[in-house]
TIPA-397830 format. One record per residue (C-alpha): x, y, z. Coordinates in nm, 3 decimals, always signed. Each point is the difference from the previous one (the first is absolute). Layout:
REM TIPA-397830
c1 c2 c3
X Y Z $
...
END
This chain:
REM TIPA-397830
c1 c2 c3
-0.184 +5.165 -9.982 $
+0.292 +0.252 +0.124 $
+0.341 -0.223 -0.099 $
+0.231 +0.078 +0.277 $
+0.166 -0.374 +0.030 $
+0.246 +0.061 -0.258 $
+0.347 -0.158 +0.190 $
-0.190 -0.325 -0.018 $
-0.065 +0.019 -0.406 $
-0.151 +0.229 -0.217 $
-0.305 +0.001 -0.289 $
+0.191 -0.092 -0.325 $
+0.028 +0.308 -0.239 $
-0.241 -0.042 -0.319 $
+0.312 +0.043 -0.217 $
+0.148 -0.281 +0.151 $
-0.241 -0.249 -0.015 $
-0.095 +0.153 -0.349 $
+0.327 -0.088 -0.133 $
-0.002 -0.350 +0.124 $
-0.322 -0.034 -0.161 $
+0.240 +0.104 -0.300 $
+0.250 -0.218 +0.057 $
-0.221 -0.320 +0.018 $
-0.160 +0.050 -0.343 $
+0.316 -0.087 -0.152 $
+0.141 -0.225 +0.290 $
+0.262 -0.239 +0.002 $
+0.333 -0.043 +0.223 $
+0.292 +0.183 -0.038 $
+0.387 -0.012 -0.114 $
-0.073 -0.307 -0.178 $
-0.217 +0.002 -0.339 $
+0.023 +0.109 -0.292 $
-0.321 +0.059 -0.122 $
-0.181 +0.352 +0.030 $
-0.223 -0.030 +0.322 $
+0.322 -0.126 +0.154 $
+0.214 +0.291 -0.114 $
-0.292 +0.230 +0.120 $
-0.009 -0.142 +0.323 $
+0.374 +0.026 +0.036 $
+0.036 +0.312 -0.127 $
-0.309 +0.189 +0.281 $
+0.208 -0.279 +0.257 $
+0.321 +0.174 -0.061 $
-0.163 +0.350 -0.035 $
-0.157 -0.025 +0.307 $
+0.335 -0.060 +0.190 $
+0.141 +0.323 -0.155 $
-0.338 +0.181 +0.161 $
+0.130 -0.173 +0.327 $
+0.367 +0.132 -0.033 $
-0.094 +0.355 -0.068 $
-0.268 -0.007 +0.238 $
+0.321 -0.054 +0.245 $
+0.291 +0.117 -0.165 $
+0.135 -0.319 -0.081 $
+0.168 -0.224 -0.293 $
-0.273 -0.191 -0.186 $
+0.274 -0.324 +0.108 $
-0.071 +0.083 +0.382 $
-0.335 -0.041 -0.018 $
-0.148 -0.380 +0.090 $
-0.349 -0.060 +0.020 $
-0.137 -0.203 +0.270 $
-0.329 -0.124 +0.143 $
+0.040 +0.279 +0.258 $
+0.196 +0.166 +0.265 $
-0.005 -0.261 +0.202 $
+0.142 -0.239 -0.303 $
+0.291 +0.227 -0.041 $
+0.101 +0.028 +0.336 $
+0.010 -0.334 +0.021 $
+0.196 -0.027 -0.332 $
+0.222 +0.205 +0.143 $
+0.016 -0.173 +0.386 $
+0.064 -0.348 -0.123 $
+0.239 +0.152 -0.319 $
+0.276 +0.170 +0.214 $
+0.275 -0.214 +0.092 $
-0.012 +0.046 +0.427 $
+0.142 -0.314 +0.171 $
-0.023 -0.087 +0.405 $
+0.150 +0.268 +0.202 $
-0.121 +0.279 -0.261 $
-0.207 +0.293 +0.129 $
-0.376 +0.063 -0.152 $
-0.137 +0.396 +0.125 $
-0.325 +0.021 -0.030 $
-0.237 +0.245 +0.158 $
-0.237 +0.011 +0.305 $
-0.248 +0.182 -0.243 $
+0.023 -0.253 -0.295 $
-0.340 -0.144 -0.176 $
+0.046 -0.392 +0.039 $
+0.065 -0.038 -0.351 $
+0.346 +0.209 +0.114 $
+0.085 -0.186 +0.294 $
-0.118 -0.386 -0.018 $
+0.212 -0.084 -0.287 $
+0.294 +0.142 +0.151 $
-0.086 -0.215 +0.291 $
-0.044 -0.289 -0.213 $
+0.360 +0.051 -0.138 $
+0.145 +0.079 +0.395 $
-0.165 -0.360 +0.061 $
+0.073 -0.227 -0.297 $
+0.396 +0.172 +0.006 $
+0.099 +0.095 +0.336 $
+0.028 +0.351 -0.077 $
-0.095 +0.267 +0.296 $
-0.324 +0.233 -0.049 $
+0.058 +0.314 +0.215 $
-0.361 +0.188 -0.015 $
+0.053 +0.389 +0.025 $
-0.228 +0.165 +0.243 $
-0.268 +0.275 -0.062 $
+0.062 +0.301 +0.245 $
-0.309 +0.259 -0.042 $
-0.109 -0.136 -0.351 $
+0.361 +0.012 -0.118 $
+0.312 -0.238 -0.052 $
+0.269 -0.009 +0.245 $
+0.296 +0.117 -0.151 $
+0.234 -0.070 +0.307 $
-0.120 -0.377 -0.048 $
+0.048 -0.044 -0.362 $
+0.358 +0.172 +0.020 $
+0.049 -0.253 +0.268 $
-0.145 -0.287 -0.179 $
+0.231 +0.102 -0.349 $
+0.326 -0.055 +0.264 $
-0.068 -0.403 -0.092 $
+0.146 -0.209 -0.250 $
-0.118 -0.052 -0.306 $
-0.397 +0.110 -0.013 $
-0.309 +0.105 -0.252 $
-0.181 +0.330 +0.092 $
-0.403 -0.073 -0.056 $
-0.247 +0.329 +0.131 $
-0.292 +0.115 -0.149 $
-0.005 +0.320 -0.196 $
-0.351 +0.128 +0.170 $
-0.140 -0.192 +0.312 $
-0.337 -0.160 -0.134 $
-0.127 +0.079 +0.422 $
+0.181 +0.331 +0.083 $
-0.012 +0.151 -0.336 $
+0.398 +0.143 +0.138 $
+0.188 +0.060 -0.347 $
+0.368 -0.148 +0.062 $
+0.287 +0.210 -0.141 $
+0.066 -0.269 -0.257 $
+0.314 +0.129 -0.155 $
+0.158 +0.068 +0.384 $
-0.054 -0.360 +0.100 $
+0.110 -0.101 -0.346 $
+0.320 +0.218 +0.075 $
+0.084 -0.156 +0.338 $
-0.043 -0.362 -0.105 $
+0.229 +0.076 -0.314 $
+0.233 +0.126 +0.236 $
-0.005 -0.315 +0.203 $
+0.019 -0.210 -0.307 $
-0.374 -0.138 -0.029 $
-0.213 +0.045 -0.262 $
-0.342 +0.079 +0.031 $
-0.345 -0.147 -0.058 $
-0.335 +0.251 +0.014 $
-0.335 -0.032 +0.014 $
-0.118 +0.284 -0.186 $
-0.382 -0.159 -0.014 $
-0.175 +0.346 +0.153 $
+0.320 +0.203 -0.147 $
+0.029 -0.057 -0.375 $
-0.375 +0.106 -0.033 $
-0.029 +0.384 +0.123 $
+0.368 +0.067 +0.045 $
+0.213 +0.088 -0.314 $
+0.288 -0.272 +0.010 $
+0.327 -0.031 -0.195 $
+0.170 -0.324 +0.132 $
+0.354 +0.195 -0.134 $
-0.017 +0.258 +0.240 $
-0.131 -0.232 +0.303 $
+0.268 -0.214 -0.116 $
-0.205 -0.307 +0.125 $
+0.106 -0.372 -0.090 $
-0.318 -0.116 -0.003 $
-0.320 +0.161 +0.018 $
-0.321 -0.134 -0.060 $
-0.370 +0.094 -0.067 $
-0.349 -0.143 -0.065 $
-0.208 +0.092 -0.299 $
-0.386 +0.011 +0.182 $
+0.130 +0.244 +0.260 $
+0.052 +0.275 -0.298 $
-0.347 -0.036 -0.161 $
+0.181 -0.272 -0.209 $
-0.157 -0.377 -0.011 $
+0.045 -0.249 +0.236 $
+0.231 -0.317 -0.096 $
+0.313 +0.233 -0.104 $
+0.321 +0.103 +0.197 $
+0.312 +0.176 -0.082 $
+0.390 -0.086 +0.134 $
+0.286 +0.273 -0.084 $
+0.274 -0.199 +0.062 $
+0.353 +0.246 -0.080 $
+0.154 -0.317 -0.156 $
-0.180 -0.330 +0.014 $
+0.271 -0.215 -0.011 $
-0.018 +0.072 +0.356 $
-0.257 -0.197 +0.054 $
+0.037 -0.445 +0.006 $
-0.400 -0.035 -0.236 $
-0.237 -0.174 +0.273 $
-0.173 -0.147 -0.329 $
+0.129 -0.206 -0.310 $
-0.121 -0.068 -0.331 $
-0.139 +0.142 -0.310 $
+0.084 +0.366 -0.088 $
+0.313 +0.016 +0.214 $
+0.267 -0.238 -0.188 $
+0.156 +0.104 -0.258 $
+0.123 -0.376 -0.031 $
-0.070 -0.304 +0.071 $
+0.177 -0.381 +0.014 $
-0.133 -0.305 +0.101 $
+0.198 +0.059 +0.367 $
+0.047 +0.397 -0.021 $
-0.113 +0.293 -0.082 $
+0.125 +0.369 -0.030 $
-0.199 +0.315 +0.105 $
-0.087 +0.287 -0.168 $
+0.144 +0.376 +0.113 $
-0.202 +0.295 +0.118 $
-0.348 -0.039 +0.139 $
-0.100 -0.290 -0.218 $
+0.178 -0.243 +0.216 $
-0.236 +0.089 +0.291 $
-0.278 -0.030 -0.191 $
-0.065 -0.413 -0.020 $
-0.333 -0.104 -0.184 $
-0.286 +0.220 -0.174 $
-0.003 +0.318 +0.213 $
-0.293 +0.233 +0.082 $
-0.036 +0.118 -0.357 $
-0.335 +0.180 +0.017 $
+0.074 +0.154 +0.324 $
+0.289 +0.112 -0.089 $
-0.106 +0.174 -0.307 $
-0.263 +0.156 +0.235 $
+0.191 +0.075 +0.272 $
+0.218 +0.202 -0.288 $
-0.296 +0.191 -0.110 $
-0.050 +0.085 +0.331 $
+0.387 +0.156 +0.057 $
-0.042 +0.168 -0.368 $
-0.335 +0.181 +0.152 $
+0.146 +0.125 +0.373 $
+0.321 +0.093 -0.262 $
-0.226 +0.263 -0.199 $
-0.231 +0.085 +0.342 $
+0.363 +0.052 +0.161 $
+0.095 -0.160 +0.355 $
+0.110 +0.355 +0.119 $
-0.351 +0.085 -0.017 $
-0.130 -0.344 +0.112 $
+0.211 +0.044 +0.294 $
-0.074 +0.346 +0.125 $
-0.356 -0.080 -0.057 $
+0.046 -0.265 +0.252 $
+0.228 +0.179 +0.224 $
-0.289 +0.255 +0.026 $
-0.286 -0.226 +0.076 $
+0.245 -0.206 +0.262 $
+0.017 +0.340 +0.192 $
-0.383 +0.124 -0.012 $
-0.115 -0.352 +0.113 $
+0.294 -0.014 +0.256 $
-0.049 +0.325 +0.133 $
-0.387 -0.022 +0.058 $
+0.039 -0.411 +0.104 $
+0.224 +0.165 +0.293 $
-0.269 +0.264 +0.135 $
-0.255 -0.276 +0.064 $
-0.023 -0.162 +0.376 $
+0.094 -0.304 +0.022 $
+0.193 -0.093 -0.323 $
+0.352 -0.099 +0.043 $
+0.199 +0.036 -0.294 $
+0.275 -0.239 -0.080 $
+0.364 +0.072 -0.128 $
+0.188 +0.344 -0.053 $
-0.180 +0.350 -0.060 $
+0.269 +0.089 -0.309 $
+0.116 -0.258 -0.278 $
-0.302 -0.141 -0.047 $
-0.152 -0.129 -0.314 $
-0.374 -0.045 -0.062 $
-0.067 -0.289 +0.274 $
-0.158 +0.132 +0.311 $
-0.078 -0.286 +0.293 $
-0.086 +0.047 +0.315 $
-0.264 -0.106 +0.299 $
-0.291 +0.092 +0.120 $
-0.019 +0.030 +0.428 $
-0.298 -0.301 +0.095 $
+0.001 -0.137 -0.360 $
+0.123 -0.306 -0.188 $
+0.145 +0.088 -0.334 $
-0.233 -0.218 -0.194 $
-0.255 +0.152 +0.158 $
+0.101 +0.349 -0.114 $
+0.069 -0.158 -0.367 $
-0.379 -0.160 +0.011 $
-0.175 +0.360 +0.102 $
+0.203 +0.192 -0.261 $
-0.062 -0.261 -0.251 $
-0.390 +0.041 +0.104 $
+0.060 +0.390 -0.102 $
+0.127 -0.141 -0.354 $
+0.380 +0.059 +0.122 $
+0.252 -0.309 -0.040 $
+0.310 -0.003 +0.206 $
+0.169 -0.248 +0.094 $
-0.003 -0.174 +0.406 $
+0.255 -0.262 +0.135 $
+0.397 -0.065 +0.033 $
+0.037 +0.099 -0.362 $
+0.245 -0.301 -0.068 $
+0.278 +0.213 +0.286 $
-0.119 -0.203 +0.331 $
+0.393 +0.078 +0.177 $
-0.066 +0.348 -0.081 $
-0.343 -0.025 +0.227 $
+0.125 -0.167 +0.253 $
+0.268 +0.251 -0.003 $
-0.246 +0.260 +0.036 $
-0.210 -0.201 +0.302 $
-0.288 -0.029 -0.242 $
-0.139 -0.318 -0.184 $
-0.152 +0.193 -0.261 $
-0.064 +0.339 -0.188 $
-0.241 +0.156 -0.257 $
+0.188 +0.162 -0.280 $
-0.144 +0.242 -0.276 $
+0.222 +0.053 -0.342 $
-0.017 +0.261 -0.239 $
+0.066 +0.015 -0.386 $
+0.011 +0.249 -0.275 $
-0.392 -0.073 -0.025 $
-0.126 +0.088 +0.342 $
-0.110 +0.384 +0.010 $
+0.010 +0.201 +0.295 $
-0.432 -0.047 +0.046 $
+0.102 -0.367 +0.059 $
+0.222 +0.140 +0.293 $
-0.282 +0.161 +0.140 $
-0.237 -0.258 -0.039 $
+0.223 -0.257 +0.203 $
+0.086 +0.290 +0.282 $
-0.384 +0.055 +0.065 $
-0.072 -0.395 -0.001 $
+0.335 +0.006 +0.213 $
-0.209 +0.282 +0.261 $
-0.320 -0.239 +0.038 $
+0.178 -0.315 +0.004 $
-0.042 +0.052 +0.421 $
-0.371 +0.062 +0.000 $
END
């Protein structure tokens, strides 16, 4: 089978679930016993959140694990203190997971949700300046559109919305794994990123949170106090007091075996590797009749979708699955970014460090008789 559905998630790297397999031999929970599997455990727990932070540039005490992206950016949506009359920015080209918790919040709070258009596969810049002449707002856009594969200039919006006095929430889901990141230099808030879309296991998010005192915890309880009465309680500092309950432990300590192994492969070269196959496929997609590619021809990371003239998407994903090639067909979780776009659905191919340029080829010739 040729792999080329990697935006949705990716095969977990042997090293990762070997060290999991590691980890559970001498398992127990973490931060709180004193005996030697629980010191073990604690000790690959905390390692594996210093693999995180370098993997990013970060402070080990940014780094909070989560279930998922989708966990943080809710952590972070219901966390921030926005009250009725507030402004929420969010994106036309947002993944759900980006833009219904932020709705959620407009709802429940009376805050206002301004949605920034897509204008040929790229943000509107004259909107979002417009949109940061409001009160009091939150800045939430996604680092790399999961649809258009259009790389946002992360560290310019970050900029702007600095300027204007909002921080800054980013879904860095199809960034963090082929782009080399330091949340310093972005200068990001928040930024968040799933552990199955980098090879890693499923089950395992991460949250760089600048400071996360921030953030109001969306969850109480064990792990997060550092004391308790019988009518009060007091939270810990750091990361710790976002992290309520036993977190992902084995996850985690894969997902950090993951970050150690693109650390010694080295994103630079996981990136241009990308970058090249992103071009080949894009260039030869473009010289077939009849496919219409989606989003901008330059700042694009390894996510292709497009149409086929005559065709339903799904059934362009069957025929290339029956030529052993999985993509991926549908709204990809970004249904306002298809109806922006006048279509209902698209087929999307996604490359990783894995896919060679004979895979390319392969999909461009079952691309050529997909027609016949």
């Amino acid at each position: 089978m040729i792999y080329l559905d990697n935006a949705a998630s990716t095969p977990c790297l042997e090293v990762a679930m070997d060290a999991m397999r590691d980890a559970n031999r001498e398992w127990s929970n973490v931060h709180r016993g004193l005996h030697p599997f629980a010191e073990a455990t604690t000790k690959r727990f905390e390692d594996a959140r210093v693999s995180v932070s370098d993997f990013i540039m970060a402070n080990p005490e940014e780094i909070i694990f989560t279930s998922g992206t989708t966990d943080a950016i809710n952590m972070v949506a219901q966390g921030l203190d926005l009250r009725q009359g507030d402004t929420i920015i969010t994106t036309q080209m947002d993944h759900h997971s980006n833009l219904v918790p932020w709705q959620m919040i407009a709802r429940q709070r009376g805050c206002k949700l301004v949605v920034i258009p897509v204008l040929d596969g790229e943000l509107s810049h004259k909107y979002l300046i417009d949109a940061l002449r409001t009160r009091k707002k939150v800045v939430a856009f996604p680092a790399v559109s999961n649809v258009l594969g259009t790389m946002n200039p992360v560290a310019k919006i970050t900029q702007m919305a600095h300027e204007a006095g909002a921080p800054v929430m980013v879904d860095a889901a199809q960034w963090v794994p082929q782009i080399p990141t330091n949340v310093h230099t972005l200068d990001v808030d928040f930024l968040a990123f799933s552990g199955h879309k980098m090879h890693g296991p499923t089950g395992v998010g991460v949250l760089y949170t600048k400071d996360a005192r921030r953030l109001t915890p969306s969850r109480y309880g064990g792990g997060m106090v550092a004391n308790v009465t019988d009518d009060s309680f007091t939270m810990k500092c750091g990361s710790q007091r976002l992290e309520a309950g036993t977190p992902p432990i084995q996850q985690a300590i894969g997902l950090g075996e993951a970050c150690w192994y693109w650390d010694q492969l080295g994103m630079e070269n996981v990136y241009q590797h990308v970058k090249t196959l992103t071009y080949v496929a894009y260039s030869k997609m473009k010289g077939i009749p009849g496919i219409n590619i989606l989003g901008p021809s330059k700042y694009r990371r390894g996510i292709i979708s497009f149409t086929v003239d005559g065709i339903h998407p799904h059934d362009v994903a069957a025929y290339l699955a029956s030529r052993d090639i999985a993509v991926r067909a549908g709204h990809h979780c970004a249904l306002p970014l298809h109806r922006a776009l006048g279509i209902s659905s698209s087929t999307r191919v996604s490359f990783s460090w894995f896919n060679t340029g004979d895979e390319i080829d392969a999909l461009i010739n079952a691309l050529r008789t997909i027609k016949l």
